[in-house]
N, C-alpha and C positions, 0 to 999 in steps of 0.2 A: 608448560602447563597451559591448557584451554580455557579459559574464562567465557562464561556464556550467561548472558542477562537474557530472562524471560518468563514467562508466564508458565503458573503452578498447570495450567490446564490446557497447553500447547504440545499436542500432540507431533506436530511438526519436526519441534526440538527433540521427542524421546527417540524419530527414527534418526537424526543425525548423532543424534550421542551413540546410539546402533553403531554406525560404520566407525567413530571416533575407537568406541573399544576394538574390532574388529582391526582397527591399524595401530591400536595399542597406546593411543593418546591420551595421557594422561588430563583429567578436566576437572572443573569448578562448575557449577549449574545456580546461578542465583534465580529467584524468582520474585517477581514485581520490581524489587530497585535494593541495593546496597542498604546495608545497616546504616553506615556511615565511613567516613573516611579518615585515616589518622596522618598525618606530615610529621613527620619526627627527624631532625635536620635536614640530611640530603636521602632519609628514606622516607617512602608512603606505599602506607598500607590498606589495604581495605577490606571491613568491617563485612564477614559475611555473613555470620551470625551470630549470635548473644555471644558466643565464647570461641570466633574464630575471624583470625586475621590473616589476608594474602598479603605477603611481599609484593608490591609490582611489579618488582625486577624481575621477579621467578614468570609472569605470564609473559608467554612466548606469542601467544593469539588468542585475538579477542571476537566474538562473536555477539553485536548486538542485533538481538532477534524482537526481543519486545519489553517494554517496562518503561520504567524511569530509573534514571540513577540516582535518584532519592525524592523519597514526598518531602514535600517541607509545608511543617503546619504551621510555623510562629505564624502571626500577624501581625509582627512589626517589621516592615519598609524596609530600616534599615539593615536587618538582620536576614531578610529575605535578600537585598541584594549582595552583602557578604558571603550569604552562599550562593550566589547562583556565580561569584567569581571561585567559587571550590571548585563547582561543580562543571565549571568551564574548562577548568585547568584539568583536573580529572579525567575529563571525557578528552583532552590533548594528550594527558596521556595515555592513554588507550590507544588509542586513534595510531600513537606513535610504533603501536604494535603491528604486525600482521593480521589487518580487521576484516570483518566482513560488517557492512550493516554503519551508519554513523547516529552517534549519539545526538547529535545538536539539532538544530530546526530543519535540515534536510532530511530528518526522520514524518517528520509532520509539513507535507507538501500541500502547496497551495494551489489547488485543480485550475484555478483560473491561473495562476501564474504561469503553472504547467500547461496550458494549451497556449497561451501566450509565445511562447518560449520555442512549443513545437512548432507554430506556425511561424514562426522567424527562421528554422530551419528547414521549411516547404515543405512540409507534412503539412497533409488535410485533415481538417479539425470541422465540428457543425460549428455552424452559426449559434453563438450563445449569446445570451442578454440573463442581465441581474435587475428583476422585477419586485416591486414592491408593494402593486396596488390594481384591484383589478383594471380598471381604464387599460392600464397598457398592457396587461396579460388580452385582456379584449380584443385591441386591435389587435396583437400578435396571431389570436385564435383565429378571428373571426377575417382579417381581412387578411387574409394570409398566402393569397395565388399559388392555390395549391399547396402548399407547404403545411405539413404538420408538425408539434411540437409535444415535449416533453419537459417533465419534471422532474427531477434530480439533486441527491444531498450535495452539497457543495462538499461535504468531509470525506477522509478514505474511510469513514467509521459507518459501518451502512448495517453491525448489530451489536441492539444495545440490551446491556443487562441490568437487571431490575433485583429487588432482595427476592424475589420469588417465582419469576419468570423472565422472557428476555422478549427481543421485539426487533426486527430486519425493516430496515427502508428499501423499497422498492423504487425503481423509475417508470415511471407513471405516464403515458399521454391524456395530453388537456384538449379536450373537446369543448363545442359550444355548450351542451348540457352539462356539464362541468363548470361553467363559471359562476352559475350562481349558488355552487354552492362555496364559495370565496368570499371573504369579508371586503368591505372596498379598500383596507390597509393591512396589509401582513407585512411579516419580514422578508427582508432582501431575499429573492428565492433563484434558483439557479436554471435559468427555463434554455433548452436547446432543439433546433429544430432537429425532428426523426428523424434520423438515415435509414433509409428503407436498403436492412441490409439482404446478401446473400449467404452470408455467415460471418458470427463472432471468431476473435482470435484470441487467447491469451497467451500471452509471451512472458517467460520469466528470462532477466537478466541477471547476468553477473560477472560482474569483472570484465564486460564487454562479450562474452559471450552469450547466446539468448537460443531457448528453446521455445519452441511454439505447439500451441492445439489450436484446429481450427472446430468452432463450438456451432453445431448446427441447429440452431434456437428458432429460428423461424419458420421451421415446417411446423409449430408449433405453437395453438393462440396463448397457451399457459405461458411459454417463455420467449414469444416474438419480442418482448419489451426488455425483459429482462431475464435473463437464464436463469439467476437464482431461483424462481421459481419453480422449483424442478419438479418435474413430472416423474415421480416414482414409479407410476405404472408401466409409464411409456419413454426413459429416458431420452435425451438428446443423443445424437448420431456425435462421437468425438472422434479426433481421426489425428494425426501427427500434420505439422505445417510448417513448411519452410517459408519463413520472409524473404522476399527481395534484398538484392546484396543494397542495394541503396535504400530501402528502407532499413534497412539495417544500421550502413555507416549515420542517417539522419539521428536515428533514435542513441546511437553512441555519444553524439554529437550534444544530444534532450539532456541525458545523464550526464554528461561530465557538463556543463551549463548549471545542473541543480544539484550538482556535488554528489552524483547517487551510486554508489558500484554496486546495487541490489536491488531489485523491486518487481511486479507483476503490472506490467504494461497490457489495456485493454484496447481491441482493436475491431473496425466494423468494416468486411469486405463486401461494398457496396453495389447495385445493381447496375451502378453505370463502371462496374470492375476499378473502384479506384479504393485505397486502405484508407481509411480517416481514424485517424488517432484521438482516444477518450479518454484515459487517463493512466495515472501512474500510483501502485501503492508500495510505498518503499517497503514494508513489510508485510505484503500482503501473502496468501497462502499458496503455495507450489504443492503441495504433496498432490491433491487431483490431477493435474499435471503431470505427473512425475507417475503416478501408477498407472493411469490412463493411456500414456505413450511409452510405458515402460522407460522412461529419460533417466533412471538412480540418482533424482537431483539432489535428494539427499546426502549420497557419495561423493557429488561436485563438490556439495559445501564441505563436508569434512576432512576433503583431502588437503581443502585449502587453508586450513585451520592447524 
């Protein structure tokens, strides 16, 4: 049996449950997080809906795509960390499965940890700084020898959903007529100088293997900054890309460092021809990917399940 946590409205997951029937695997589909979890001596169960429980024993592969493995609403301390030792153990056993995806804080990557991390393994990365007040965004902008800069969420979460509509962070360049519209204290903000690139890359890994698109975003003022921006009328030019064998073994090297066998790694081939590596989203989306270069990354994943 398949076991797969995710989201009611993750189109993603309906094309891999596609191939899963197609090779006759049998599956489970939760969506947002577990009911709850039962331990009944040396069995446990879990709670997938009001009136059904999985044996663990019987899930052969487990697929975490997106969710939580439980909300938890007490408000008491002690009873919040009582579960987060279920919930610890839980996701061990899962894990102990044939997984794709991990439950724990390597699902929720730390951008700055992660360029950290890459540039210890000699991937190039921009120059970043975490700013708090205009004074030093100022001189960043202003006396900057040449150099230009950007603004950027520090989360992998770039759209958000509201009760009645939703809302995408963008990455931004900060110019000098841009600063005074800055308060002189804001929050810790994630500011990196531009790589003036010759095209974006997105690369999906997994299990050490990795597919790439090269995203031709700059012949373009709408998506020079950032591709999501997408020009409807006039699409970006996407094309199939092979990495370099050593940037490749490097970035194997990213992932098993942050514990990752899955994620969508973004990249910028720059005018001076060198890759600088931007970030990692452990669950971020492959299907454009994957129709785009014809890649069946869908089929990857299901076969491995």
């Amino acid at each position: 049996m398949v076991l797969i946590l995710s989201l009611k409205n993750d189109f993603t997951t309906n094309l891999v449950i596609d191939w899963l029937c197609f090779y006759a695997k049998k599956y489970i589909r939760a969506n947002d997080s577990f009911t709850d979890v039962v331990f009944k001596s040396e069995k446990n169960y879990l709670k997938i809906s009001n009136d059904s429980f999985l044996d663990i024993d019987h899930i052969s592969s487990f697929w975490f795509r997106k969710g939580t493995l439980f909300t938890n609403m007490t408000e008491s301390e002690i009873i919040k960390d009582e579960n987060k030792i279920n919930q610890d153990y839980l996701s061990f056993l899962l894990q102990q499965k044939k997984s794709i995806g991990n439950t724990g804080g390597a699902s929720k990557i730390n951008k700055l940890i992660a360029l950290n991390i890459a540039a210890s393994f000699d991937l190039r990365t921009p120059k970043t700084f975490l700013v708090d007040n205009k004074n030093d965004l100022s001189d960043l902008v202003i006396n900057n020898s040449g150099r230009r800069y950007i603004i950027k969420a520090k989360t992998n979460i770039s759209m958000y959903q509201f009760d009645d509509s939703s809302g995408m962070i963008f990455t931004n360049e900060v110019t000098k007529d841009d600063l005074e519209k800055f308060p002189e204290k804001f929050g810790f903000t994630l500011v990196q100088e531009l790589i003036v690139k010759k095209f974006e890359i997105r690369t999906f890994f997994l299990k050490n293997k990795t597919w790439s698109m090269a995203i031709f975003s700059q012949s373009d003022s709408q998506t020079a900054n950032d591709y999501r921006r997408y020009n409807n009328k006039k699409p970006n030019r996407n094309t199939l890309f092979q990495l370099p064998a050593d940037i490749e073994e490097k970035l194997r090297l990213v992932m098993s460092k942050l514990n990752l066998d899955t994620g969508s790694i973004d990249w910028i081939y720059a005018h001076d021809d060198q890759f600088y590596f931007l970030e990692i989203n452990p669950i971020g989306q492959f299907t454009n990917l994957s129709f785009t270069c014809n890649y069946n990354l869908e089929k990857e994943v299901a076969k491995l399940l």
